[in-house]
N, C-alpha and C positions, 0 to 999 in steps of 0.2 A: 212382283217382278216389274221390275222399269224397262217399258218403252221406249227408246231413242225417236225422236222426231227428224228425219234425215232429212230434210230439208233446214233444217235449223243446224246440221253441222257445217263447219268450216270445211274439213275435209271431203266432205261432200259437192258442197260447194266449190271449191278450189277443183275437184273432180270434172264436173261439169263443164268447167271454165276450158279445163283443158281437152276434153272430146268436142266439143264446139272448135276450139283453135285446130285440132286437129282433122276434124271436116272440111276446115275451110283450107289449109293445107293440102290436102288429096285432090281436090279441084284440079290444081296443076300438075298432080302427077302424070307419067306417060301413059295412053290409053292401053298398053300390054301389060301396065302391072296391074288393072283394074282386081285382075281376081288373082294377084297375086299378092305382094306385099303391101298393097295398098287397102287391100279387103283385111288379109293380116294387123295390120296397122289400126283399122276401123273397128274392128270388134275388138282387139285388146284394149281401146280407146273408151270404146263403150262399155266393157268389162268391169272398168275403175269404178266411177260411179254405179252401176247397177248394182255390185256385188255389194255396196256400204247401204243402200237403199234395199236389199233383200234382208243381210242381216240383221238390219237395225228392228226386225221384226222379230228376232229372236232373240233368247236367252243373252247374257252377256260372256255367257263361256262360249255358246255357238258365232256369236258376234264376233268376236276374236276370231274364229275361225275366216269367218267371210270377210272380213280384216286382212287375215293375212292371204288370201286371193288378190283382194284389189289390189296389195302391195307388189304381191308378186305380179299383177298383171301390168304393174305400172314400170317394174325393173325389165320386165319384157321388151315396154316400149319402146324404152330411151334406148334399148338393145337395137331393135328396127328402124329408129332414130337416124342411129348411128350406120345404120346401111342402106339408108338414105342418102343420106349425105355423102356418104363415101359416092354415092353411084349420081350425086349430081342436081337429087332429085329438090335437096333444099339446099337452101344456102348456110353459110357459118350462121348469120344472124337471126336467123330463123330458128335452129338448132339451137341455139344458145338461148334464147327465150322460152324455148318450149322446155330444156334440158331445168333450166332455174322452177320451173314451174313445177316441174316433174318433182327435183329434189326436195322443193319446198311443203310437197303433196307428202315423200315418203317422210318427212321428217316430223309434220305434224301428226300423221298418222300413226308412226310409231310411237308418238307420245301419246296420243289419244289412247290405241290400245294398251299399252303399259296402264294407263288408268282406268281400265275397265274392267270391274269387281272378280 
């Protein structure tokens, strides 16, 4: 059985990229959504890469599985993103960076999993 070394993926990587960007983001949210959509925000953030770094310990059929968590934790985001923004809390450019990031995350991802045995 092959072991994935998760720090050696891209999508892992790119993961990362984007819960870093996303902490550093929350800084300036308002101190009432702390444990609101901002904590929301932070664990689906952190969700991405964790859940590629748990499966990669497993099987390639369960891997797919924890694959399609991160993916779905990631369609989440740009979900929360998106009512962010509406409420002021980022700006378009901000959004827009994060949003490119995001898609570039599900896209490689999906082709990653499509390739996994």
């Amino acid at each position: 059985m092959i072991r994935h070394n998760y720090k050696n993926l891209k999508i892992w990587q790119l993961s990362i990229q984007i819960a870093n960007d996303i902490s550093d983001i929350l800084l300036d949210f308002p101190k009432h959504e702390r444990y609101d959509l901002s904590s929301q925000i932070s664990r689906c953030s952190i969700s991405i890469p964790s859940n590629i770094s748990e499966g990669s310990a497993r099987t390639d059929k369960s891997f797919s599985h924890f694959i399609d968590i991160s993916l779905g934790s990631s369609f989440e985001l740009n979900t929360q993103l998106i009512i962010a923004k509406h409420r002021k809390y980022i700006n378009d450019t901000t959004f827009n960076l994060l949003e490119i990031k995001i898609e570039e995350f599900q896209r490689m991802t999906m082709s990653f999993q499509n390739n996994l045995k």
